[in-house]
C-alpha positions as CSV (number, residue, x, y, z in Angstrom):
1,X,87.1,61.8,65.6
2,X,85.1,58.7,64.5
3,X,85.1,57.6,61.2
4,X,81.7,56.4,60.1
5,X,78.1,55.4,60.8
6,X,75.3,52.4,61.5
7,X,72.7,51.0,61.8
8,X,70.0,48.7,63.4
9,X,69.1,48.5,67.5
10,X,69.5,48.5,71.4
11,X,68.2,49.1,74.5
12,X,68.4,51.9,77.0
13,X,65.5,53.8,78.9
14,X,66.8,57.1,79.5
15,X,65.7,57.9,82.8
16,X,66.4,60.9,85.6
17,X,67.1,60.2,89.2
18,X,67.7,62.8,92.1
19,X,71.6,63.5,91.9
20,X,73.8,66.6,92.5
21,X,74.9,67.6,88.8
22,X,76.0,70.0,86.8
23,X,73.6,69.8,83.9
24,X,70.0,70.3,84.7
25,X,68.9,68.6,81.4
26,X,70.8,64.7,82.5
27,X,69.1,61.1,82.1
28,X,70.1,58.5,84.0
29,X,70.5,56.0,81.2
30,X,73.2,54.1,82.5
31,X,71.7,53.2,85.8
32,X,68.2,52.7,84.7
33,X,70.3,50.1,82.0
34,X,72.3,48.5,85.0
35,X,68.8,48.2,86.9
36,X,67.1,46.7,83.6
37,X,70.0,44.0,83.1
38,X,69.6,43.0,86.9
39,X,66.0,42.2,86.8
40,X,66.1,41.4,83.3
41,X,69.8,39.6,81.9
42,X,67.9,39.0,78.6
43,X,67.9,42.4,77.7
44,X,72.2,42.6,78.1
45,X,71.9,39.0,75.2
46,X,69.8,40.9,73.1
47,X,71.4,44.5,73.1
48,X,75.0,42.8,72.4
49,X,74.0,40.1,69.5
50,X,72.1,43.7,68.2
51,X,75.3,45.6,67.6
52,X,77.7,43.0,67.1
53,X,75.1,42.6,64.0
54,X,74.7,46.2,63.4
55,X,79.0,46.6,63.6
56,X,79.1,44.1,60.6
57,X,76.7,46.0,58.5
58,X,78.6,49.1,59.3
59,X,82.1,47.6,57.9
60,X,80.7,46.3,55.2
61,X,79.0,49.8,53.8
62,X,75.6,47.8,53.3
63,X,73.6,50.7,54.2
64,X,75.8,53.6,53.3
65,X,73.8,54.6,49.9
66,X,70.4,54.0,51.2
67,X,71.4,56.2,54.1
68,X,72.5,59.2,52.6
69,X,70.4,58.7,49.4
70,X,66.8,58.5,50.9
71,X,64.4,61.4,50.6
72,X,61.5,59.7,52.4
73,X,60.6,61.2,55.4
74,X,59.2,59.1,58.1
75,X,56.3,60.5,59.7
76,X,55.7,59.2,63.6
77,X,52.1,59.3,65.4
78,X,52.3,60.8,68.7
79,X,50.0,61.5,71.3
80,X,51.2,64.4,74.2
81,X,49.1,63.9,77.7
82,X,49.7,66.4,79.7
83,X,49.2,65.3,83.5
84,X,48.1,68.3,85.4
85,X,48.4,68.8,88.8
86,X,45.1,70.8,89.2
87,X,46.6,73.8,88.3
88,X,44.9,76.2,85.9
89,X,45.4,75.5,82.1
90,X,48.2,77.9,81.3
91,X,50.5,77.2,84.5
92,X,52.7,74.8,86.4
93,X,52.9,71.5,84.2
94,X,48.7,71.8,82.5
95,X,50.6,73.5,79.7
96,X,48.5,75.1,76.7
97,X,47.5,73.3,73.4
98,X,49.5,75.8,71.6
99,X,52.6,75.6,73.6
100,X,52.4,71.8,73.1
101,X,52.1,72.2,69.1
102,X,54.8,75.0,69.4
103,X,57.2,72.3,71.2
104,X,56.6,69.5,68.9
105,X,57.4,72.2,65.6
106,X,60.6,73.2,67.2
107,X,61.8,69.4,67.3
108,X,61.1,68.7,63.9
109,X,63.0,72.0,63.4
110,X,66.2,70.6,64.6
111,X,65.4,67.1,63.0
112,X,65.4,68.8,59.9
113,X,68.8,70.5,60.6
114,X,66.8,74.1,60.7
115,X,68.0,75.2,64.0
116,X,71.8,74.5,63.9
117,X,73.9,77.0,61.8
118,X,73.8,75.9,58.0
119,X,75.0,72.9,57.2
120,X,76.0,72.4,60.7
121,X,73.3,69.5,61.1
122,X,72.7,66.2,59.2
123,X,68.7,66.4,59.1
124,X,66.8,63.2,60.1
125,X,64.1,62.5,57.9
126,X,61.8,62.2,61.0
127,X,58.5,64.0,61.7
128,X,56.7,64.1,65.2
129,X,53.3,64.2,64.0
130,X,50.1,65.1,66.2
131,X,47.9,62.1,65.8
132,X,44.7,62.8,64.4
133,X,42.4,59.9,65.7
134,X,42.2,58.2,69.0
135,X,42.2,54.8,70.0
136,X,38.6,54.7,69.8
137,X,39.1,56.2,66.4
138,X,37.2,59.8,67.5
139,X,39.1,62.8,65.6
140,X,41.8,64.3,67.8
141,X,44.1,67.0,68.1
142,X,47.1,64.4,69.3
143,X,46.8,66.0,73.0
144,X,45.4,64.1,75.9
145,X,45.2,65.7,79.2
146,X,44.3,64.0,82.7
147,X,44.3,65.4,86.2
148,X,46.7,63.6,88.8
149,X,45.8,64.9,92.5
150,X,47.9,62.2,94.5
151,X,50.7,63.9,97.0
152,X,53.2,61.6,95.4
153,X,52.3,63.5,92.4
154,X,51.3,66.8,93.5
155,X,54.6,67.3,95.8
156,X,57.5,65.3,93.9
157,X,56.1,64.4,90.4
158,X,57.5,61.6,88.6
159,X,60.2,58.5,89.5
160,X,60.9,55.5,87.5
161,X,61.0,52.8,90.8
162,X,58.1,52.1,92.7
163,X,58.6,53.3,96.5
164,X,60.4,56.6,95.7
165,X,59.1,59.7,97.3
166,X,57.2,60.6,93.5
167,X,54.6,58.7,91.6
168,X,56.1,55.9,89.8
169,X,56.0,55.9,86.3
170,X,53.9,53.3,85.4
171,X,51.4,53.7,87.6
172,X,51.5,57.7,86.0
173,X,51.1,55.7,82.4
174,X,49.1,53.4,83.2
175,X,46.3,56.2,83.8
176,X,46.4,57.4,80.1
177,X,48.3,55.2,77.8
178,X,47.6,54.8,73.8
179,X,48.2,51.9,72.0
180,X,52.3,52.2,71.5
181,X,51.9,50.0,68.2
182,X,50.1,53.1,66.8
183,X,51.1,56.3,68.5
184,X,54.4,57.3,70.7
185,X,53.6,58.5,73.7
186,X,55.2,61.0,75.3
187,X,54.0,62.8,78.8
188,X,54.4,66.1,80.2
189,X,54.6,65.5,83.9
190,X,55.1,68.1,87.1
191,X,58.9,66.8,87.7
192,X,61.0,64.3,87.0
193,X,63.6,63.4,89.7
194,X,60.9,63.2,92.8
195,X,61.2,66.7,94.1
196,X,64.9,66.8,93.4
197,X,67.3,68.4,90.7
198,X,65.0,69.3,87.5
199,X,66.3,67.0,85.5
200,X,64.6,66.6,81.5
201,X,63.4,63.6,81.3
202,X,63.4,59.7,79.9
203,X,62.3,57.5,77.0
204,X,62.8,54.2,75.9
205,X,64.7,53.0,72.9
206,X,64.0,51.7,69.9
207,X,63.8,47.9,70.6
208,X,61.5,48.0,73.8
209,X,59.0,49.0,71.6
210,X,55.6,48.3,72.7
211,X,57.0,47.6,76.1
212,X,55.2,49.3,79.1
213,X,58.3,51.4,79.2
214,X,58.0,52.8,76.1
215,X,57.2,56.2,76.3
216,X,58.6,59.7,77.1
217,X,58.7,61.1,80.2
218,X,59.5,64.8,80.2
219,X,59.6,67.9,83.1
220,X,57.1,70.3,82.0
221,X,59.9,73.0,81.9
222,X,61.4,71.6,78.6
223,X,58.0,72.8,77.0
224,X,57.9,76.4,78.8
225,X,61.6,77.6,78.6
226,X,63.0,77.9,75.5
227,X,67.1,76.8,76.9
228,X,65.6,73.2,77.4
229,X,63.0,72.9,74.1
230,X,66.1,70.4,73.0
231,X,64.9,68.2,75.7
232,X,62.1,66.2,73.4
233,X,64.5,66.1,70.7
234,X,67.4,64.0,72.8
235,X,64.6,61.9,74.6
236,X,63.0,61.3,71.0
237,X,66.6,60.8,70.1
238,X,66.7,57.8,72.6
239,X,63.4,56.3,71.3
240,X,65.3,56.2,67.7
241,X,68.2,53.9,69.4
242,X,70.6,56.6,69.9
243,X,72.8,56.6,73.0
244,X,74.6,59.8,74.5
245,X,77.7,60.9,72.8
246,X,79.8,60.3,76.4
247,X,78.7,56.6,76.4
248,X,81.1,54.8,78.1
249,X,82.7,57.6,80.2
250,X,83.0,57.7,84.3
251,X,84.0,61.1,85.6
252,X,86.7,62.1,83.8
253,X,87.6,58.5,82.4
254,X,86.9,58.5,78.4
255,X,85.4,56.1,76.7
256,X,87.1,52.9,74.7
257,X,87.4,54.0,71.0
258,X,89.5,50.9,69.3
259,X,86.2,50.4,67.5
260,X,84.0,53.0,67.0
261,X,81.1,50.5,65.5
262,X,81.0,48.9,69.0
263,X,82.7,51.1,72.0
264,X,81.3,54.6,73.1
265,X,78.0,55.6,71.2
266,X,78.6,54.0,68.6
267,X,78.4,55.7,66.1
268,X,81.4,56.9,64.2
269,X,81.2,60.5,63.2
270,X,80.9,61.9,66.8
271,X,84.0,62.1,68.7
272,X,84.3,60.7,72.2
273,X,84.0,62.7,75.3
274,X,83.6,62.8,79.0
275,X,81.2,62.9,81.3
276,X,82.8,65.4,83.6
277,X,83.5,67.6,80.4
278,X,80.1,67.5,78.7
279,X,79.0,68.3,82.6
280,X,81.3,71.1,82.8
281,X,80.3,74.9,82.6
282,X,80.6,77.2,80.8
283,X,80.8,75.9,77.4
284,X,83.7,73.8,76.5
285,X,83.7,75.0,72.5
286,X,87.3,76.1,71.5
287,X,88.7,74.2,74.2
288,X,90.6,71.0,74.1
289,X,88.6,67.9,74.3
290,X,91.1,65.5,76.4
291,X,89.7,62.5,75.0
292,X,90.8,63.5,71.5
293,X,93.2,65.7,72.5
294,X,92.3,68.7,69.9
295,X,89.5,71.1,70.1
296,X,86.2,70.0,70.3
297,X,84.5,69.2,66.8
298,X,80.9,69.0,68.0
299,X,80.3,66.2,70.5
300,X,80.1,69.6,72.8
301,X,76.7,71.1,71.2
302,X,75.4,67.8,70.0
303,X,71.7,67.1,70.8
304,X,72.8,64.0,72.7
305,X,75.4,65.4,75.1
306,X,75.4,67.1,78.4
307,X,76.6,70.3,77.7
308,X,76.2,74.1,79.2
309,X,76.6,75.0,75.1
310,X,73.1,75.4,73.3
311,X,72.6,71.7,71.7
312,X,71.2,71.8,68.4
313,X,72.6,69.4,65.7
314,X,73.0,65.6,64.8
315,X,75.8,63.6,62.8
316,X,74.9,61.7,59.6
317,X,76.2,58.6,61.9
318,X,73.4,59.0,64.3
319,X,71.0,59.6,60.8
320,X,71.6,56.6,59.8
321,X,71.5,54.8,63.5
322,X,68.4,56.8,63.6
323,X,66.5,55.6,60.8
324,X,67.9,51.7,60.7
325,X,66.2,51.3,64.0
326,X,62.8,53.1,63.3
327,X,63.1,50.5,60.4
328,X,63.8,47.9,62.2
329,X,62.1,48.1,65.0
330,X,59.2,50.6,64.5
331,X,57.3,50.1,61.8
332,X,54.4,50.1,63.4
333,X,54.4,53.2,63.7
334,X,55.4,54.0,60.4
335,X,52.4,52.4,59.0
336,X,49.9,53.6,62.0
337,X,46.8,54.7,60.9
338,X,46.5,57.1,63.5
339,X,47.8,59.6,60.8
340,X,44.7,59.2,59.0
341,X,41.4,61.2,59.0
342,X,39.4,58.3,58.8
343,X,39.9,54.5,60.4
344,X,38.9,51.4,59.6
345,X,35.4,49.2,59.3
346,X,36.2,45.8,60.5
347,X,32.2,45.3,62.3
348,X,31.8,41.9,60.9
349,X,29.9,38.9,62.7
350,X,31.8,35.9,63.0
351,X,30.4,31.8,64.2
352,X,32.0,31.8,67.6
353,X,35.6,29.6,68.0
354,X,37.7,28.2,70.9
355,X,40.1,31.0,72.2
356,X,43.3,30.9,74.3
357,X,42.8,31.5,77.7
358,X,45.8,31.6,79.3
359,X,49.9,31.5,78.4
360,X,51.8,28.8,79.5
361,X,55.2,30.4,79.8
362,X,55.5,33.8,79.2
363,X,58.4,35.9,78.4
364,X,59.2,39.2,77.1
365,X,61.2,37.6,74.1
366,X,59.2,38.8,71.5
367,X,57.4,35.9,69.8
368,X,54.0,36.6,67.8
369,X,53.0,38.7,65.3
370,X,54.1,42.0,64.4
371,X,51.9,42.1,61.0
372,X,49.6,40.3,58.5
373,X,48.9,41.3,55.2
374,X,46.1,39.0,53.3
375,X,44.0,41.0,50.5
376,X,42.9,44.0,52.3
377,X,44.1,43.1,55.3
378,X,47.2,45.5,56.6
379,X,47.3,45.1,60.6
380,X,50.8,46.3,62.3
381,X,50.6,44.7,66.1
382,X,52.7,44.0,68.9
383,X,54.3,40.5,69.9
384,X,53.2,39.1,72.9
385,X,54.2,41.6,76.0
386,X,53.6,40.2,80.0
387,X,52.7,43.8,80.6
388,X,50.2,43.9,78.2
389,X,48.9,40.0,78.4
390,X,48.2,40.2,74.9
391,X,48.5,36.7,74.1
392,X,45.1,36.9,71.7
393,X,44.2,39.4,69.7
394,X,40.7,39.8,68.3
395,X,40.8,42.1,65.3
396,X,37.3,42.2,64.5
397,X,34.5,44.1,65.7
398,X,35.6,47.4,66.9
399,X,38.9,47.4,66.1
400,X,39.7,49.9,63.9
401,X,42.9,51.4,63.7
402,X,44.4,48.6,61.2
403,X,41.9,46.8,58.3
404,X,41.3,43.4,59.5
405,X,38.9,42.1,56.9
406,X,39.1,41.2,53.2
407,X,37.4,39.3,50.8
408,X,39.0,36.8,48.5
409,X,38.4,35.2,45.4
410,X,37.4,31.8,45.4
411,X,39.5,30.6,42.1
412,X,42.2,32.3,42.5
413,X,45.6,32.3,44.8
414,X,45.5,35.6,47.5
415,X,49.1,36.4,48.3
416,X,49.5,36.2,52.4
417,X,52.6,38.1,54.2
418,X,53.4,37.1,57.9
419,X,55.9,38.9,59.9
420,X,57.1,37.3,63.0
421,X,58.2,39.0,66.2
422,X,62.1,40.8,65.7
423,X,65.2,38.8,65.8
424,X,66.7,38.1,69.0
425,X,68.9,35.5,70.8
426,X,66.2,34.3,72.3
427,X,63.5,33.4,69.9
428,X,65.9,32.6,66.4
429,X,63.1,30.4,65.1
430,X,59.6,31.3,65.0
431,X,56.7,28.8,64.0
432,X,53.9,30.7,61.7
433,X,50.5,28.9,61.2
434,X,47.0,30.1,59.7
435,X,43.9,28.3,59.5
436,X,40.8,29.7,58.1
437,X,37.3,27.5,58.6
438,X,36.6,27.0,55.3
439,X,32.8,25.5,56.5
440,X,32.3,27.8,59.0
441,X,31.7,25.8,61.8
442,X,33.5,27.4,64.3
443,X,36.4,24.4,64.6
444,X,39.5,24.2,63.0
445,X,40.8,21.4,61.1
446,X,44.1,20.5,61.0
447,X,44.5,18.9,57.7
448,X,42.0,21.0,55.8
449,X,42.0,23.9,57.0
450,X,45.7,24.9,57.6
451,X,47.0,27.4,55.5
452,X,50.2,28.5,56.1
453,X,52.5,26.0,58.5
454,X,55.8,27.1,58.2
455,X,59.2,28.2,60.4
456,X,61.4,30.9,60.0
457,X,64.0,32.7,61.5
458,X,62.7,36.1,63.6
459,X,64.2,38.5,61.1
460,X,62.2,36.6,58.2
461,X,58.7,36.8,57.3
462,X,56.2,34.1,55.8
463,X,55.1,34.2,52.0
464,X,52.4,32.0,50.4
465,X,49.5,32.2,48.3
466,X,46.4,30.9,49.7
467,X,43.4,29.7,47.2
468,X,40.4,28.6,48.9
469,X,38.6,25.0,47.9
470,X,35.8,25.0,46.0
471,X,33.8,23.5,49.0
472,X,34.4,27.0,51.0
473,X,31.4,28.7,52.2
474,X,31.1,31.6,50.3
475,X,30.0,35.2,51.2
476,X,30.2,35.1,54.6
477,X,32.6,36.5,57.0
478,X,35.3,33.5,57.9
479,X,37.5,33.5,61.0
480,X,41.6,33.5,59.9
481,X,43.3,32.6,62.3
482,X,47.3,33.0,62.5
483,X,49.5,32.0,65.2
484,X,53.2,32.9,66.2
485,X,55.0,31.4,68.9
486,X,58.6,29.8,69.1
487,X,59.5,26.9,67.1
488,X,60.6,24.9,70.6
489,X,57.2,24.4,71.0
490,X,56.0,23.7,67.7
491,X,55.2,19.9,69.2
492,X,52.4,21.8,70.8
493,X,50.9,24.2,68.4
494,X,46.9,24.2,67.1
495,X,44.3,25.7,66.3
496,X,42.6,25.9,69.8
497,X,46.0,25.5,71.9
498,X,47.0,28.0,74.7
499,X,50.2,29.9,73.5
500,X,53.6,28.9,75.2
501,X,55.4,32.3,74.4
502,X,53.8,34.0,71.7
503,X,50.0,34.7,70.4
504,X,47.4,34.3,68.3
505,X,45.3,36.6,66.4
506,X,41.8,36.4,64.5
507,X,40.9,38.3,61.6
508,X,37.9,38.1,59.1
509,X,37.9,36.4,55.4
510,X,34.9,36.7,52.8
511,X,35.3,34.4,49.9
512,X,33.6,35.2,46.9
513,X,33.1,33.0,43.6
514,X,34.1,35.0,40.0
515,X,33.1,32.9,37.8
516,X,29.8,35.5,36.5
517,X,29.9,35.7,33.0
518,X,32.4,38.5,31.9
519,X,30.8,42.1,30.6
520,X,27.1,40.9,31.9
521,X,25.7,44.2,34.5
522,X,24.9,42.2,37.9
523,X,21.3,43.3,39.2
524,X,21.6,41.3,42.6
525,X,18.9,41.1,45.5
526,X,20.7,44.0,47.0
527,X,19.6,46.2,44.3
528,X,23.1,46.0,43.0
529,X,24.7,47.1,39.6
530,X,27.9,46.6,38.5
531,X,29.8,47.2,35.2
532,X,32.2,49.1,32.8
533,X,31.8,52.7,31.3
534,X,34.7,53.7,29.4
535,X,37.5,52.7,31.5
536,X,36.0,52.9,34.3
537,X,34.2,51.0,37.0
538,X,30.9,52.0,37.9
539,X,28.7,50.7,40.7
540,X,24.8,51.6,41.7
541,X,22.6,50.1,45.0
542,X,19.7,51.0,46.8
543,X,21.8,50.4,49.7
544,X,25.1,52.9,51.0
545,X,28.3,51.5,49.2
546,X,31.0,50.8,51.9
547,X,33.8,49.7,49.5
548,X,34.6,48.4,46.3
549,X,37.9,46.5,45.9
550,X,39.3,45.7,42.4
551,X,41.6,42.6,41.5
552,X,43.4,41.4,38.0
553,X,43.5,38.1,37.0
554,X,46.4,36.7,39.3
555,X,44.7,38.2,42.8
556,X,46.4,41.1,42.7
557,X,44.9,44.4,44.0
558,X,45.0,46.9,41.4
559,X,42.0,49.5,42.9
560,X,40.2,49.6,46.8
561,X,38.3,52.6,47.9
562,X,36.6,52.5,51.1
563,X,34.6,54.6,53.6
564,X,32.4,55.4,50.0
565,X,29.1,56.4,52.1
566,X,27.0,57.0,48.8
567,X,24.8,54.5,46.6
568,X,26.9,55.5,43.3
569,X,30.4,54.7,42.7
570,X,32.3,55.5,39.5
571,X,36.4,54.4,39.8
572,X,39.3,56.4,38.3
573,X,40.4,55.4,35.1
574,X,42.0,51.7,34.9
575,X,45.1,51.5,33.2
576,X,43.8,47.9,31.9
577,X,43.2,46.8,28.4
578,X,42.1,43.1,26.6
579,X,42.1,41.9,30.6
580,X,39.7,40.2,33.1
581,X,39.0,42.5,36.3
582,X,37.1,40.9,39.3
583,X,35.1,44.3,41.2
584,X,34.0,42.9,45.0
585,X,31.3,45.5,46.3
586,X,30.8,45.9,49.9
587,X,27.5,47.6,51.2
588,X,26.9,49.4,54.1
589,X,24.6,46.4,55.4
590,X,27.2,44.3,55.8
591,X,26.2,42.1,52.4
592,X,29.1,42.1,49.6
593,X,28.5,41.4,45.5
594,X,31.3,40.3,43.0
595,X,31.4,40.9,39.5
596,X,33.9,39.5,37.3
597,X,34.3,42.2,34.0
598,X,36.6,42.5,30.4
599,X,38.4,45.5,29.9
């Protein structure tokens, strides 16, 4: 066997192709990979500088304690379409509601080690959760269902190349896809080899997130017979950056093992096998696994083998690969809001600005943004993607699955948090600007209105405090604008440029001033009290309170309830005494009062 475990990312796209096998539940991921690195050689730089970086975390034990120390579990937004044929609810692939909900319960049942005899299966702290609001942030039950009547369809189902004898995948997707910065998609389909072997089905890995290819693709028949409900748990497997435990093997040719961190699967606790052997029936437990040359020790029921044996159980090495990667490369979805049971306000009216128009060079090296937190502001997003052209990003008006607006105090530094797009060969430095306009006159000026212009490398993120001048215009929405794009161009970068590689985004600013005399009750033209009772804040309008938003001294958020809906507010208790508290009051009207208050 192996000896130990990693962490961080790769690529692969698990994928099923017609093929005479023993194992009905294969993925092709090693020749969708070889197809990938053909069309895109990129992909082969980035996967090996990933795990040459991930085998030097491994050696060193960096992330040994975390890893088997953690008790968070990471809860993933998913949204199930199920792509009917036309047949009845009930039958073929238009499976039922329940049977969906059933499906997703039994995965999280094997990621938490339930399934496999005791003790038999490291858990992964990982939870497929229905999402529970839609991209036009309606409630939802997580389960999207379309109706696909072409032939392609309707006689072969699914293939991953366009001009195969079923419908190609993206042109399937591409029908029914949810933002994959806030929900994983996954979609139950008719079949998934084009008529040929029933084969279970593909999915992306970790770092092609947001790609057009990232999704799961799965035959019906993993949801309906209970031999193959493993099937979303090894494609889910492959969207957390785990490979197949024969990785590396031809026939009966075994993998390399000199370094476990780096040859096979990569991961060190599951022992090497074949792909002949994990292909071979009946179930190869108690026999001799040739590549190890003693009995098998569980590479032969793992859920990411091809095996005749019922697959049920993980390693703590694929855990830990497991979890680096959703770290590293998901959190996005760890912070969607597509969890939530309500979603976010941002309907604000901004003076109009120049926007990009175009991209000058694009690439699918991952420069732009991949979050920017400023006050209230906590937006998760993708980098720029050719599939998805999103080279500008408008966050205001009916967005609403990530908060997009704040308000600021006028005296007083805001912290601002820029990540940039994930580390890769190709984009090592990343330039970060922000303007704001200050005067609201819809331009952007380079010397007085620049916030943040700084470079880092991709695996870094951009820390500043940001105090607005005393000439701001106050209470009114004001357009932030930050921009991420590779340093190389840097020469090129402003306000109103078109992007070269990366993006820019737009966001929403209020600035407010505090300087109200401390302890006076605020009666404002909106009808508007503020003030202290007990230890408490209390607010009263004649108009609907949207939110009220509580900072100390420094800037820092101490208190923010939104989505209030009543003209009476009372806070919980503040754990504040002999301090200065600033309370910023937003009404349903769009209008916002500040009052600055001693505890």
């Amino acid at each position: 066997m192996k000896n130990y475990l990693p962490i961080f990312f790769f690529l692969c796209f698990s994928f099923t192709f017609s093929q005479n096998t023993k194992s009905s539940d294969e993925c092709g991921t090693d020749k969708i990979m070889n197809d990938l690195y053909a069309k895109h050689p990129e992909l082969k730089i980035k996967e090996d500088a990933f795990n040459q970086a991930l085998s030097k975390r491994i050696k060193s034990g960096e992330f040994s304690q975390f890893y088997s120390k953690t008790t968070q579990l990471y809860e993933i937004p998913v949204v199930v379409h199920v792509v009917s044929d036309g047949s009845p609810l009930g039958t073929s692939c238009n499976r039922t509601d329940t049977e969906i909900i059933n499906w997703i319960n039994h995965a999280n049942e094997i990621y938490a080690g339930n399934v496999a005899p005791s003790g038999m299966s490291s858990p992964i702290p990982v939870k497929l959760v229905l999402a529970k609001i839609d991209p036009n942030c309606n409630p939802t039950n997580g389960i999207n269902r379309f109706t696909v009547t072409l032939p392609n369809y309707v006689n072969y189902g699914v293939d991953t190349d366009p001009g195969q004898a079923g419908m190609y995948q993206l042109d399937l997707t591409a029908l029914g896809k949810w933002d994959p910065s806030k929900y994983y998609n996954i979609y139950i389909v008719k079949d998934t080899a084009g008529g040929g072997a029933s084969i279970g089905g593909w999915a992306a890995y970790a770092w092609f997130h947001g790609d057009s290819n990232d999704h799961a693709i799965i035959n019906y028949t993993a949801v309906t017979s209970p031999s193959r409900h493993h099937v979303l748990s090894h494609e889910f497997g492959h969207a957390m950056g785990l490979y197949h435990t024969q990785q590396g093997s031809s026939g009966t040719t075994c993998p390399a093992n000199t370094d476990c961190t780096l040859n096979g699967d990569k991961v060190c606790d599951t022992e090497p096998n074949t792909l002949s052997s994990a292909n071979t029936t009946p179930c190869q437990a108690g026999q001799i696994n040739p590549c190890t040359g003693v009995i098998y020790a569980g590479a032969e029921v793992n859920i990411m083998t091809y095996t005749a044996c019922t697959r049920d159980r993980f390693t703590a090495g694929q855990r830990d690969r497991a979890i680096a990667n959703l770290l590293q490369y998901r959190q996005s979805l760890l912070n969607s809001p597509a969890l939530g049971t309500t979603s976010s306000n941002n309907n604000v009216s901004l003076t109009p600005a120049c926007i990009p128009s175009t991209i000058t060079s694009p690439s699918n090296f991952d420069y732009g943004i991949t979050s920017v937190k400023f006050g209230d502001i906590n937006n998760y997003s993708l980098t720029y993607q050719q599939n998805f052209n999103n080279f500008y990003e408008n966050f205001i008006g009916s967005y609403c699955l990530g908060k997009a607006t704040t308000t600021i105090p006028l005296t007083t530094p805001t912290t601002i948090t820029i990540a940039p797009g994930p580390a890769s060969p190709n984009n090592p430095v990343h330039i970060i600007r922000a303007y704001i306009d200050y005067n609201n006159d819809g331009q952007f000026n380079e010397t007085t209105e620049i916030v943040v212009n700084q470079t880092v490398s991709s695996a870094a993120v951009v820390t500043t405090s940001i105090t607005p001048p005393a000439n701001a215009v106050l209470n009114t929405p004001l357009r932030l604008r930050v921009i991420g794009d590779s340093n190389n161009f840097a020469s090129t970068v402003n306000a109103c440029y078109n992007p070269t590689r990366g993006q820019v985004e737009d966001y929403a600013v209020i600035i407010q001033d505090q300087t109200l005399s401390a302890g006076k009750s605020v009666q404002s033209n909106n009808g508007t009290i503020i003030t202290k009772i007990n230890s408490s804040v209390y607010v009263k309008s004649n108009n609907k309170i949207s939110s009220v938003t509580v900072y100390d001294s420094s800037g820092r958020r101490i208190l923010a309830n939104e989505n209030i809906n009543s003209t009476e507010f009372n806070s919980s208790p503040l754990r504040t005494v002999n301090a200065i508290i600033f309370v910023n009051v937003t009404l349903e009207n769009g209008k916002t009062v500040a009052k600055k208050i001693k505890f």
